[in-house]
C-alpha positions in Angstrom: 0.0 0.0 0.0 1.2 3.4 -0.9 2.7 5.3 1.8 0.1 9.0 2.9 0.8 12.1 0.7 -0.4 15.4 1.7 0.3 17.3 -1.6 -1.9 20.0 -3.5 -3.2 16.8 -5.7 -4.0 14.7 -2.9 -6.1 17.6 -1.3 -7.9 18.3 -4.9 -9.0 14.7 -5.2 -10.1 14.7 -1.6 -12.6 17.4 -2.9 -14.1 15.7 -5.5 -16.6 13.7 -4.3 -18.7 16.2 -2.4 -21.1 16.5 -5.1 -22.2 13.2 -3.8 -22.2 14.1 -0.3 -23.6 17.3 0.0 -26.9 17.1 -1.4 -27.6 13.8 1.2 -26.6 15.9 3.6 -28.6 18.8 2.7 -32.0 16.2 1.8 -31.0 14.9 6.2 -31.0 18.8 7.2 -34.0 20.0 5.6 -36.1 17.1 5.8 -34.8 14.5 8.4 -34.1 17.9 10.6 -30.9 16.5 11.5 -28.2 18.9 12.5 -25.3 19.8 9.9 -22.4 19.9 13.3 -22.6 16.1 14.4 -23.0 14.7 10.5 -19.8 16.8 9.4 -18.1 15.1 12.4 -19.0 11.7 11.7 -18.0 12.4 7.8 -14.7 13.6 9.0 -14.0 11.0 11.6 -14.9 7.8 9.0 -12.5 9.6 6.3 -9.5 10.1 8.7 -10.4 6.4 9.6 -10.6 5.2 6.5 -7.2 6.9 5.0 -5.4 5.2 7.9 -7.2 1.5 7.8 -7.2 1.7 3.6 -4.3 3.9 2.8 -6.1 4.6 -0.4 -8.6 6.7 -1.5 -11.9 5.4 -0.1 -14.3 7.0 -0.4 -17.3 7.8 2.2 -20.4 8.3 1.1 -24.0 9.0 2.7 -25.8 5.7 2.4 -28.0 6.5 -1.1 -31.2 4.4 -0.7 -31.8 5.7 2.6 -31.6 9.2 1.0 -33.8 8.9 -1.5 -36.0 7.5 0.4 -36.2 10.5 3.1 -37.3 12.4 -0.2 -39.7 10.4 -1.1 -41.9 9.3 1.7 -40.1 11.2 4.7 -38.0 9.5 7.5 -37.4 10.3 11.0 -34.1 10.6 12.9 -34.9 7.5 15.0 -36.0 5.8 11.4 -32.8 6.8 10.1 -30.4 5.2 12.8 -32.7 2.4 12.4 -31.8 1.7 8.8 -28.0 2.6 9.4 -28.2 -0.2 12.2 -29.9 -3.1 10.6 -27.1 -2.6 7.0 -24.3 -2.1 9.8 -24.9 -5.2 11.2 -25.6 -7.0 8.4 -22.1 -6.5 7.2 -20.3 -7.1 10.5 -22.1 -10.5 10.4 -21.1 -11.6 6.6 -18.0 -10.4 7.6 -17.1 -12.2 10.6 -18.6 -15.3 9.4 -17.1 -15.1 6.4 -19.8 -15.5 4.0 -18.7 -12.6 1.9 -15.5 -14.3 0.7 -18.3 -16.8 -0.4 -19.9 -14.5 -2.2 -17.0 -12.9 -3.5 -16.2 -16.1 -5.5 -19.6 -16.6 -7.1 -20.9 -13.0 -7.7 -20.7 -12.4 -11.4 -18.4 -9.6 -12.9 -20.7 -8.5 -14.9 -23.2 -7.9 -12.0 -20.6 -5.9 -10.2 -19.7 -4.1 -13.7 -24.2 -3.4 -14.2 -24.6 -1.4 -10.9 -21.4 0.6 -11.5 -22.7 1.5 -14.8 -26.2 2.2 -13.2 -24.3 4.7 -10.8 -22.4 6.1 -13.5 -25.5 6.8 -15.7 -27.4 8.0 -12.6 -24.3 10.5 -11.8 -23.7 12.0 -15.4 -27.3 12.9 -15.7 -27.5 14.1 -11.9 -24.2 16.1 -13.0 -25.6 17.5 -16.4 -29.4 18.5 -14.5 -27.3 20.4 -12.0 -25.0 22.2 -15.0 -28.5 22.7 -16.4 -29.9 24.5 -13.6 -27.2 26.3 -12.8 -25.9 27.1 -16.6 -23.7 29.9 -16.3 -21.5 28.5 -13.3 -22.0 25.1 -14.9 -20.4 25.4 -18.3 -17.8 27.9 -16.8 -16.5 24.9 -14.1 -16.4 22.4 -16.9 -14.2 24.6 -18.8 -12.1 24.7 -16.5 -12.0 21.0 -15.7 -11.5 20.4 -19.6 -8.8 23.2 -20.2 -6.8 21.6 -16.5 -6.9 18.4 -18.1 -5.9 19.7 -21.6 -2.6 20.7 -20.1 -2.0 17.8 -17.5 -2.3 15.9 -20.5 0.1 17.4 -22.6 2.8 18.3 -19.8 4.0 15.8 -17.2 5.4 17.6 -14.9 2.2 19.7 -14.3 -0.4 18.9 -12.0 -3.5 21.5 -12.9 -5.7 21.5 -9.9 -9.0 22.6 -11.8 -11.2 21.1 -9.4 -9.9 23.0 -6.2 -10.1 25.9 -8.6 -13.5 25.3 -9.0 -14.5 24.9 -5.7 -12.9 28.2 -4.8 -14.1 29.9 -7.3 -17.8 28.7 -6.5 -17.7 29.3 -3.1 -16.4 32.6 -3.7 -19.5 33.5 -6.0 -21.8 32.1 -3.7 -20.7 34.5 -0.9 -20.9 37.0 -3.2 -24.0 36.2 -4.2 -25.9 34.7 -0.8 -23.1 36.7 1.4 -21.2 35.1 3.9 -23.3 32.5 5.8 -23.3 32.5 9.4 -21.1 30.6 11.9 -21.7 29.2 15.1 -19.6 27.8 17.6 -21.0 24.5 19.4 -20.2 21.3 20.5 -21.0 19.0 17.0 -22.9 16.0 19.0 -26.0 15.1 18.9 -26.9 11.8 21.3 -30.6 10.3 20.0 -31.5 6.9 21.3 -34.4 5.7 18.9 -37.1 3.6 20.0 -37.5 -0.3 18.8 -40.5 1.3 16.8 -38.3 3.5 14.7 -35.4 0.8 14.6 -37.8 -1.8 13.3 -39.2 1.1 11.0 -36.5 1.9 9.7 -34.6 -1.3 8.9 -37.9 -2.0 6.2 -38.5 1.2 4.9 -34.9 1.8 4.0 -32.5 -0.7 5.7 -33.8 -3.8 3.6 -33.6 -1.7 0.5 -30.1 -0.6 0.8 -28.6 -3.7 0.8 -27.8 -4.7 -2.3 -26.7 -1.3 -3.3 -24.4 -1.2 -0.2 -23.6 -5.3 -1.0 -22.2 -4.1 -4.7 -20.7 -0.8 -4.7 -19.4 -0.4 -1.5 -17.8 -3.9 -1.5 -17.8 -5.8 -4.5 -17.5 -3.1 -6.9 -15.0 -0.9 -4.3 -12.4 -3.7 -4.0 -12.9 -3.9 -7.7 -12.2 -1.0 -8.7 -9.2 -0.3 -6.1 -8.0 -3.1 -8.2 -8.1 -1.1 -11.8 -6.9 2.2 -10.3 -4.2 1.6 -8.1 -3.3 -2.1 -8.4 -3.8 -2.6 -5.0 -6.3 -5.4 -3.2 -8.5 -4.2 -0.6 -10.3 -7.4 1.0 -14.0 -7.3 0.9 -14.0 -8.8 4.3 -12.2 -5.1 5.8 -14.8 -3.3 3.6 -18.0 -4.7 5.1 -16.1 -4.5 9.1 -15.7 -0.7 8.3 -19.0 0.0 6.7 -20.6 -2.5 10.0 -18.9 -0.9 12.7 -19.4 2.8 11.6 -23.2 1.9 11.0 -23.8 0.2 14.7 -21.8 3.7 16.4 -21.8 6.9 14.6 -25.5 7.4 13.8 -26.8 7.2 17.2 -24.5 10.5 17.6 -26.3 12.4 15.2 -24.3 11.0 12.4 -25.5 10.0 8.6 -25.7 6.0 7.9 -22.5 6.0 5.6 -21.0 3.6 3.6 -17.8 3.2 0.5 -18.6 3.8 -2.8 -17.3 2.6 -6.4 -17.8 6.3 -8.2 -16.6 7.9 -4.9 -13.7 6.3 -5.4 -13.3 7.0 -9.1 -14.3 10.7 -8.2 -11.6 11.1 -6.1 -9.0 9.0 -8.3 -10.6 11.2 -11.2 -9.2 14.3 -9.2 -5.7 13.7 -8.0 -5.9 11.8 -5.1 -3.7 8.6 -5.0 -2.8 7.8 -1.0 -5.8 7.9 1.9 -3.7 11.1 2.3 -6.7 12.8 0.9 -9.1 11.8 3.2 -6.8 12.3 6.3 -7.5 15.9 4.7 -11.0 16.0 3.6 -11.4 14.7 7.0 -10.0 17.2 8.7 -11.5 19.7 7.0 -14.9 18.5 7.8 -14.3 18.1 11.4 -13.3 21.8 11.8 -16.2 23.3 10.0 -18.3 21.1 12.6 -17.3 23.0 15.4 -18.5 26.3 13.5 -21.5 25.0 11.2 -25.1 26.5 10.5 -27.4 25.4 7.8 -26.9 28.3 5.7 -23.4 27.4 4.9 -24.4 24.7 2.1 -26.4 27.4 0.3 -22.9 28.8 -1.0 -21.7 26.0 -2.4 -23.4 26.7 -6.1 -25.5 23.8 -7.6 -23.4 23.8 -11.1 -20.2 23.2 -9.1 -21.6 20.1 -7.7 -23.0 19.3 -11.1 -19.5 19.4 -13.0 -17.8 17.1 -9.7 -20.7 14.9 -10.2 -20.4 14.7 -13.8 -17.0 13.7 -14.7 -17.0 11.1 -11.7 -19.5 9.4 -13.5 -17.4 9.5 -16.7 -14.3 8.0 -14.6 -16.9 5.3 -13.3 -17.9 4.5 -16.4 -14.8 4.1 -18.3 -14.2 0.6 -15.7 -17.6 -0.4 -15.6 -17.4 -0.9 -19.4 -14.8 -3.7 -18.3 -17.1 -6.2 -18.6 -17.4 -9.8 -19.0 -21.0 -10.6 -21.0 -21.5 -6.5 -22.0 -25.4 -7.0 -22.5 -26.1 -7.8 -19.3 -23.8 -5.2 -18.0 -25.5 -2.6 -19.9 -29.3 -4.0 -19.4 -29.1 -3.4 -15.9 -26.8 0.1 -16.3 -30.1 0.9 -17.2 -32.5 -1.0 -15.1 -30.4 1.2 -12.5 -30.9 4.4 -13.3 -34.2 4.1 -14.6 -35.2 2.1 -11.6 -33.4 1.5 -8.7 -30.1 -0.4 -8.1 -32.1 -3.5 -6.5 -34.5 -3.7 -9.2 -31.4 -3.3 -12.1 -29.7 -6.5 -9.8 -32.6 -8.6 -9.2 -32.7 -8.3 -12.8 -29.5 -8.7 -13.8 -29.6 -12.0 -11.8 -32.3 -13.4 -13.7 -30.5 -12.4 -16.9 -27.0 -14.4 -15.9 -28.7 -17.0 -15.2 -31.1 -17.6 -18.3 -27.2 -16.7 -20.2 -25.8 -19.5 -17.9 -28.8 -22.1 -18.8 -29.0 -21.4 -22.5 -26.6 -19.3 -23.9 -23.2 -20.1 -22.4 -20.5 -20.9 -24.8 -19.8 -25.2 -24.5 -15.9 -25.8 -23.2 -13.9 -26.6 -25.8 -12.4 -30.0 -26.6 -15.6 -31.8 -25.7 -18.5 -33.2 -27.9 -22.5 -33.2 -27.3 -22.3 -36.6 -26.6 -19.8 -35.9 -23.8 -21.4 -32.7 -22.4 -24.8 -35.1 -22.2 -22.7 -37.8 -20.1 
């Protein structure tokens, strides 16, 4: 594993991914009425964890069901820690009983390959709404990205950070334009003890569902993808222990459910980051604006910003989802995905590999029909 950097590029790629992050976190403020201190915290302390367990550039995300879900039918605090503790210990116990290295061996690449492509789809049209709705900032942010990667590309020796550029640059208009947000100084913690109603409630309305979105991005399709960037193996079995533990503990002090995440990863990868270095600063970062953090702050960050981060993450996710085994099925449920949902695109990308497995896989060579039949 690659020793910590904390270089200009490292802190650019540690950036990158907060077009995932911060609309979760603004969807748990505004409608969960969750406070912005203690999920900061929590952010920051499973980065810093994660940068010196990994040593790579793992990304944390908000657990994504569960937040489309608080849009769409409303969920409570309690409800929330509820789902965050019934995927948390769902992974400590396929973990510690092994059963993911089992799965690990008959989980289909292509399956793995279909919900990255789903996310990818999902986050380049995300990305291009945002650019959309936000046109001038938009387009300016990804000529910027284009024009830093026009000259990476053509000079070695220069690292062009265009998404810290960006970011400043946003942030900077956005106090222009909304002024500058308030700050408070507090104490980021926010203790909440649910009730076995809420804990139940939550674990169906969103715990169940997140699952195999959790199962196949955040492990299968993490460790993956660690693989194709950086050449380096992260075990499944230490994925699912860190996404267990920090679901059974930091929720119930106000934190978000989080997990890993396959186009987080590529996001930050995308970006410049290369050693958990970056999230030891991302981390940080997050921690000190929780001691000083008010609502209003996530107004300045402008929407097109988020849209450009967003946008080319999902072309960096796509590029290795495309890495496919059987490319049909890979595709059919890239599109079940973002259409649908990612457990709909993998219950269905089940039942295609195994109709191709039935009747469509290709006979081993050197043997005849009378031989397969025997």
């Amino acid at each position: 594993m690659p020793e910590h950097k904390f270089t200009l590029p490292e802190f650019t790629g540690s950036l990158a991914d907060l077009g995932t992050i911060i609309p979760f976190v603004l969807v748990a403020v505004s409608i969960a009425d969750m406070k912005l201190g203690p999920i900061l915290l929590m952010f920051g302390l499973f980065y810093i964890f994660t940068g010196v367990i990994f040593k790579l550039p793992v990304a944390v995300e908000p657990l994504k069901v569960v937040g489309a879900i608080i849009i769409s039918v409303g969920l409570t605090q309690g409800e929330i820690i509820g789902a965050g503790l019934f995927v948390g210990l769902f992974f400590i116990l396929i973990a510690i009983t092994g059963i993911i290295n089992y799965i690990e061996k008959i989980f289909p690449l292509s399956l793995i390959r279909g919900v990255q492509l789903g996310l990818a789809f999902v986050l380049i049209f995300k990305g291009g709404q945002y650019i959309y709705q936000d046109m001038l900032i938009g387009i300016l942010a990804v000529l910027i990205f284009v024009a830093s990667k026009y000259f990476n590309d053509r000079t070695e020796d220069l690292n062009f950070p265009g998404a810290l550029i960006i970011f400043i640059l946003g942030i900077l208009y956005g106090i222009y334009a909304h002024g500058q947000p308030p700050v408070n100084l507090n104490i980021p913690l926010d203790l909440y003890v649910p009730t076995i109603g809420e804990v139940v409630s939550g674990a169906y309305k969103a715990g169940i569902p997140q699952i195999p979105l959790t199962l196949t991005n955040a492990v299968l399709a993490t460790s993956l993808l660690a693989s194709d960037l950086f050449k380096e193996k992260i075990s499944n079995k230490k994925l699912s222990l860190s996404i267990g533990v920090v679901n059974v503990t930091l929720p119930f002090m106000g934190g978000f459910p989080m997990c890993h995440g396959a186009g987080g990863m590529a996001a930050h990868y995308k970006f410049g980051a290369r050693t958990g270095g970056a999230n030891i600063m991302i981390g940080t970062v997050f921690i000190l604006l929780s001691f000083i953090s008010t609502s209003e702050m996530l107004a300045v960050i402008p929407i097109g910003i988020l849209g450009t981060l967003l946008f080319f993450a999902g072309a960096e996710l796509l590029k290795n989802a495309l890495k496919t085994d059987i490319l049909i099925i890979t595709v059919m449920m890239g599109v079940i995905v973002m259409i649908v949902d990612a457990t709909a695109g993998l219950a269905a990308g089940i039942v295609a590999y195994v109709l191709y497995y039935l009747f469509f896989k290709p006979k081993k060579a050197g043997k005849t029909d009378e031989e397969e039949k025997i």
